[in-house]
C-alpha positions in Angstrom: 136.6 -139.8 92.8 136.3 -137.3 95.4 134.8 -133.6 94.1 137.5 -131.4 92.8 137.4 -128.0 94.8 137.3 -124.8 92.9 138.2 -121.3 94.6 135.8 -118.2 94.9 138.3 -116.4 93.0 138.2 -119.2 90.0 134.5 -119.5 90.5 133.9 -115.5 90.2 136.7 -115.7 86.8 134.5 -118.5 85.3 131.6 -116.8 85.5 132.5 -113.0 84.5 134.2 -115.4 81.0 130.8 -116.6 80.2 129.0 -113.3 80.9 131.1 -111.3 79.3 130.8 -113.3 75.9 134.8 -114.7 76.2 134.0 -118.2 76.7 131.5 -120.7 76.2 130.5 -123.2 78.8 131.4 -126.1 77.7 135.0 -123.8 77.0 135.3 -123.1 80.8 133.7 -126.4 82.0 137.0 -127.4 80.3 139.3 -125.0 81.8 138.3 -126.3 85.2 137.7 -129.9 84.2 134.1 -129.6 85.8 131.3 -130.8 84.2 128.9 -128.1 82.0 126.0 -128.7 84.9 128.4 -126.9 87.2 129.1 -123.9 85.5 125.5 -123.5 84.8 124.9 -123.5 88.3 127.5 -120.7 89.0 126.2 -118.6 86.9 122.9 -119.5 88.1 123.9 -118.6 91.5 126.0 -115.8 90.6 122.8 -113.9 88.5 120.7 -114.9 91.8 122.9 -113.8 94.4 125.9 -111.7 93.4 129.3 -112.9 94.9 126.9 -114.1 97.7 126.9 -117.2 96.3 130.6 -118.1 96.7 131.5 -116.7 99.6 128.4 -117.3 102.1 129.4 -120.7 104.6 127.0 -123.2 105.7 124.0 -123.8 103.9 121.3 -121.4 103.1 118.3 -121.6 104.8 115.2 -121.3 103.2 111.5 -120.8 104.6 108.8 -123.1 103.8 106.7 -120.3 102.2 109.9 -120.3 99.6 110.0 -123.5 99.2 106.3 -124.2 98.6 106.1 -121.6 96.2 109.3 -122.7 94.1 107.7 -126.5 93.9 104.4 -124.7 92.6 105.7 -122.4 90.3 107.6 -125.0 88.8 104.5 -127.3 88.7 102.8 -124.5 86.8 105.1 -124.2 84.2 106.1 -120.8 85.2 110.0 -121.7 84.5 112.4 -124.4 84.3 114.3 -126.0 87.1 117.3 -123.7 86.5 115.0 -120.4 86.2 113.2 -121.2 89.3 116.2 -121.6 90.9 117.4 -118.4 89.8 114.2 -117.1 90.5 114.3 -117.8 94.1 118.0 -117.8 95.0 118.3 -121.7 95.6 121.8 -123.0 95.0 121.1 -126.4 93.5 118.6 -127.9 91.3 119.0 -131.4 93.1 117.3 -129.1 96.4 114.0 -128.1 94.6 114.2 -131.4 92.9 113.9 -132.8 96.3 111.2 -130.4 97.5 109.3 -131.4 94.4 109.4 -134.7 95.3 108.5 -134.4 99.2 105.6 -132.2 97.5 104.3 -135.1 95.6 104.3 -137.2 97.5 102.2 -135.9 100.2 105.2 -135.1 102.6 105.4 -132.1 104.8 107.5 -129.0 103.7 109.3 -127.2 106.7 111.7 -124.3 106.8 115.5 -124.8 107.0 115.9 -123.3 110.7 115.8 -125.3 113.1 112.4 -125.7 114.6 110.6 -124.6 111.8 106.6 -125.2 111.4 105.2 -127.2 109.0 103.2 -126.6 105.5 100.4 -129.1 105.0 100.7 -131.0 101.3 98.5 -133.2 102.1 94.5 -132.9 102.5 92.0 -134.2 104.6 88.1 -134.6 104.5 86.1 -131.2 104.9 82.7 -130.7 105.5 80.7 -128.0 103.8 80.2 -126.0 107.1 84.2 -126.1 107.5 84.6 -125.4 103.2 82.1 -122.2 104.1 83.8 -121.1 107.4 88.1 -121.7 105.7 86.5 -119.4 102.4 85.6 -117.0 105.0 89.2 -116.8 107.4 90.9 -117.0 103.8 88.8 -113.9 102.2 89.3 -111.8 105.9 93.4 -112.2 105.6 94.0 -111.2 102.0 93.9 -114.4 100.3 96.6 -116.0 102.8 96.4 -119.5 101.4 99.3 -120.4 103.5 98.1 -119.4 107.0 94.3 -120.3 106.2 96.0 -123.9 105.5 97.7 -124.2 109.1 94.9 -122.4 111.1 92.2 -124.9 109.6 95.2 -127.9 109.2 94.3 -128.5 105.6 96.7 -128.1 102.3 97.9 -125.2 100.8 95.5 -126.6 97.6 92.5 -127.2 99.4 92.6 -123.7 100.8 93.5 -122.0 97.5 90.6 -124.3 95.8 88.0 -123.8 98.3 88.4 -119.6 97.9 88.7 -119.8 93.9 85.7 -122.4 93.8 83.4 -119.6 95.7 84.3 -116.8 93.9 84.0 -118.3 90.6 80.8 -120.1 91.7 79.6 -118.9 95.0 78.7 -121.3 98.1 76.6 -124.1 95.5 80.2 -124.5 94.6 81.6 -125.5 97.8 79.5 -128.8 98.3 81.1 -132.0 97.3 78.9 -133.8 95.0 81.6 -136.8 94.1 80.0 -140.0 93.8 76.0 -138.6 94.6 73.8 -137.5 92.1 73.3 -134.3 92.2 70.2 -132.9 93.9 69.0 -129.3 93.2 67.2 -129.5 96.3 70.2 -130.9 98.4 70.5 -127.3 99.6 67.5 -125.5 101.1 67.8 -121.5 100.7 68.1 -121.0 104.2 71.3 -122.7 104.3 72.5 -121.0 100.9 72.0 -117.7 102.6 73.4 -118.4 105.9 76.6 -119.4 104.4 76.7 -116.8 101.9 75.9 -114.0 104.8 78.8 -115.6 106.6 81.4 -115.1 103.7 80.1 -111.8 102.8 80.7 -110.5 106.4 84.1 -111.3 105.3 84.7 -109.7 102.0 82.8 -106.5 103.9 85.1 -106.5 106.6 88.1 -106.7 104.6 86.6 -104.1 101.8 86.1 -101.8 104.8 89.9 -102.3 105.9 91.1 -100.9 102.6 88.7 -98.0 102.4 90.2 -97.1 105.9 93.9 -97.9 104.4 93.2 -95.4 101.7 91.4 -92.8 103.8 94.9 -92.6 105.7 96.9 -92.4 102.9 95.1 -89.8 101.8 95.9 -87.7 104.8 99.7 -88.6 105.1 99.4 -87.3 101.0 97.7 -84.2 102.3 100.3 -83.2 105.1 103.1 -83.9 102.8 101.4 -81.3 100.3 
């Protein structure tokens, strides 16, 4: 049965109905003989993106930034499909459910445009030396997860893990002790020091940057005065 076509101007009606407290859904889901799960999602697209949502042709594109952060907010029970959706401006569930499942299964997760790069979901092996210098790239650009992960062609997790696993437990924390026994002595201080003098550098450099940010903002402050 093929899908019954609803105007803008019907669409836009249904919605103000249910907004304005005139109708319930399952009252205009009626009116329209459309299923509830429709008028859900015009409302849904309407509180997202304003008439927008109706009118636009061709389908949105979305950047794979958006779309990786959708799939993980949604992981991290930060909403439910339909407020994520909202959240982000995405026109269907049955899309994130989609980039949900690429995500899961290890697939990559590109932009909507046409040539679009790539986000890494999937991980590879690291070594400590490589852990020590992605902590360091990852501290220097603000916590850019998402460019740390393509410079160093890891995942978005490992890059995010790697950084939190530091700070919450310095370099110690970046060795991989799965499967070994660990060995206090596995790590000489030499090592310990070189690695944390590397990462350092890094959280100096970038501590530096925002003194120098705020010493200019300052300024623009003053002239303004």
């Amino acid at each position: 049965m093929p899908k019954k076509k609803i105007s803008v101007e019907d669409k836009l009606y249904a919605v103000n109905l249910y907004l304005d407290g005139k109708e319930s859904q399952h009252r205009i889901a009626s009116m329209f003989d459309v299923s509830v799960a429709s008028v859900q999602q015009w409302i849904r697209n309407y509180e997202s993106m304003g008439v927008d949502a109706f009118t636009l042709k061709g389908n949105k594109k979305y950047s794979k930034e958006l779309k990786l952060q959708a799939v993980l907010d949604y992981l991290a029970c930060r909403g439910s499909q339909g407020e994520i959706c909202k959240k982000y401006g995405i026109r269907s569930k049955a899309k994130l459910q989609t980039w949900i499942k690429k995500y899961n299964g290890h697939e990559e997760l590109k932009s909507s445009e046409t040539g679009g790069s790539f986000i890494m979901t999937q991980g590879r092996k690291t070594t400590f030396n490589e852990r020590v210098e992605i902590v360091q790239y990852c501290i220097a650009h603000d916590h850019n997860y998402a460019e740390t992960a393509k410079k160093y062609q890891v995942s978005y997790q490992q890059a995010r893990s790697y950084t939190v696993k530091y700070e919450s437990g310095g370099v110690e924390a970046l060795r991989d002790h799965r499967g070994k026994r660990k060995n206090p002595n596995e790590m000489n201080e030499l090592e310990k020091l070189r690695a944390e003098v590397k990462i350092l550098k890094a959280e100096k450099a970038r501590a530096e940057m925002e003194v120098s940010f705020l010493k200019k903002l300052e300024q623009i402050e003053r002239r303004r005065d």
